[in-house]
N, C-alpha and C positions, 0 to 999 in steps of 0.2 A: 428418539428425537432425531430430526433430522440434522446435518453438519452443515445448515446454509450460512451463507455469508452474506453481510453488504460491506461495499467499501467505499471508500471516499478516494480523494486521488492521492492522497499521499503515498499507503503502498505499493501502488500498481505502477507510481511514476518511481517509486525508488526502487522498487524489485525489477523494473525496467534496467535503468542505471544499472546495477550493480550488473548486467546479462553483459554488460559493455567487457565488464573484467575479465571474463575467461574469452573474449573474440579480440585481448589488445588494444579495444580503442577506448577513447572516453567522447561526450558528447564533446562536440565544437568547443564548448563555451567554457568548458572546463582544461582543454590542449592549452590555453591562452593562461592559466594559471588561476582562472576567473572560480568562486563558488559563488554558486548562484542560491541566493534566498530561495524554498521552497513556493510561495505564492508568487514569484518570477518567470514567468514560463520561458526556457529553453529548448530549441529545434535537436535531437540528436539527430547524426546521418544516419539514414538509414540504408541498410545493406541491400538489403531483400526482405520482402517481408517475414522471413520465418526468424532468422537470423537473432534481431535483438530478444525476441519473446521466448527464447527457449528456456530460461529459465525462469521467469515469469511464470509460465503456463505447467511446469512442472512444480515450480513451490503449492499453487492456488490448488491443485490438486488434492491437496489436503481436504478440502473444503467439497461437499456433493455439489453444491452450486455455488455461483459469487455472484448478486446484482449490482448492479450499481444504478444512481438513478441518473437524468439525463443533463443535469448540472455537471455531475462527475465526468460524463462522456463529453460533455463541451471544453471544460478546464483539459484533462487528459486529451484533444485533438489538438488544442490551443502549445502543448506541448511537442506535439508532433509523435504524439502515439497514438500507433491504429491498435483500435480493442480488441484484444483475441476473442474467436468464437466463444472457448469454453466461460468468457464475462458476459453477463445478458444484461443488456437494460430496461429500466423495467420503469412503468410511466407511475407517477404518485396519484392516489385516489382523492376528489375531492380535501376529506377531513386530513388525510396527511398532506396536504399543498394549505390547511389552514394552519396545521400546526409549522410548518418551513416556518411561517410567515410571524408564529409566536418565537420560535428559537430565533429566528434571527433578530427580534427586539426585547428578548428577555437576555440574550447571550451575548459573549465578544465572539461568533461563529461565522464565518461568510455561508452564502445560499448552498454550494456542493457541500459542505459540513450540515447545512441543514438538512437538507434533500435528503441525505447518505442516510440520516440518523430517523428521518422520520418516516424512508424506505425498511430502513431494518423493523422500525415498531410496525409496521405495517404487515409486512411479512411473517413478521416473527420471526428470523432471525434469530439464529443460536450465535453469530458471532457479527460485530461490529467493527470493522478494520479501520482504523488509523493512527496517526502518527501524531495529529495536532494534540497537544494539553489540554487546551480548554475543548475541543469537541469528544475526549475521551473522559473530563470530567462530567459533559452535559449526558452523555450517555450514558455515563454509570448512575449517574440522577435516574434515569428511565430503566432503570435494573437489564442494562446491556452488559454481555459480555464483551470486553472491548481485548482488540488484541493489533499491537504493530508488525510495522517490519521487520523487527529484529522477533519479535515472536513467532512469525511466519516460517525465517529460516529455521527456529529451532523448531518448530512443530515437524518442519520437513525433511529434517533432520533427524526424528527421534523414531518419524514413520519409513523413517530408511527412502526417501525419496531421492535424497543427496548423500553422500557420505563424508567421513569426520573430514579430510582434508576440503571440498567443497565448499561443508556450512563454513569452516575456520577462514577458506577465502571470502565465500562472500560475505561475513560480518566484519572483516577488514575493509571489504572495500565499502561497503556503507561510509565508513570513516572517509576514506580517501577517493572514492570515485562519487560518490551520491549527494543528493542538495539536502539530506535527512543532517540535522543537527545533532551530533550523539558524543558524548565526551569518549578520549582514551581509557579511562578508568571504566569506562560501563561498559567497552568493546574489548578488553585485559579480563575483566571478570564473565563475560560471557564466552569468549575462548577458554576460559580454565572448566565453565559448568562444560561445555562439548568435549574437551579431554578426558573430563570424569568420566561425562556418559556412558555407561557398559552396554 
């Protein structure tokens, strides 16, 4: 079976963020002491374009492919992320642009949650990336594998992409740099599973 993915923007805008931590900076908005709700979109500066995506582009690696559909590339520009090559976008077929349009009045899901989710059924998709509750509850309705940010690092992590000091910063800075809403307690017990890890 193939390792393809779809994502919605929540990963790819928080595995962004966190790229911020090993280069020193944090987005604008966050200097100011500001945390910004995820559906909020803020501008980070960017350096160059290689610069914030390096770790981005090395987590997703995991993964043979990542789609996303063209809702998710709108919200993720609106943020002021340019999409790495290795994310493709990928257009919704008729009967998946009818179903968007049932998730988003049978669910509490906005249109890139829908998109996301009815690109992966489309696809077929072995995995469904996001972070939101209610769009990893509607997807697990549709027998999705769903998996977040904080999954991602440890997947990249146990594939030896990153190693133990890495994964352990970047699931701190989830906490402290990123718009991902994640308690101390869940970011304490996933540092102690990376410790274990042999």
């Amino acid at each position: 079976m193939a390792n393809n993915a779809v994502s919605n923007t929540g990963p790819i805008l928080h595995l962004t963020e966190i790229s911020f931590m090993s280069r020193t900076l944090k987005p604008h908005s966050l200097e100011c002491g500001v945390r910004e709700h995820p559906k909020v979109p803020h501008k980070p500066r960017l350096l160059s374009r290689g610069v914030l995506k390096d770790f981005l582009i090395k987590a997703l690696k995991i993964f043979s492919s990542v789609l996303i559909p063209e809702e998710v590339s709108n919200e993720l520009r609106k943020h002021g992320i340019k999409i790495p090559r290795s994310v493709k976008i990928k257009s919704l077929d008729s009967k998946s642009k009818d179903r968007v349009k049932v998730l988003t009045n049978q669910y509490s899901i906005d249109s890139g949650e829908a998109e996301a989710i009815a690109l992966a059924l489309q696809e077929k998709a072995s995995y469904f990336l996001t972070d939101d509750l209610e769009a990893r509850q509607v997807a697990k309705n549709y027998n999705l594998e769903v998996h977040g940010t904080v999954g991602i690092v440890l997947r990249a992590f146990r594939h030896k992409l990153i190693n133990k000091k890495e994964a352990i910063e970047k699931v701190r800075s989830l906490k402290n740099t990123s718009s991902l809403f994640i308690t101390q307690d869940l970011i304490s017990n996933i540092i102690e599973a990376i410790e274990d890890f042999s």
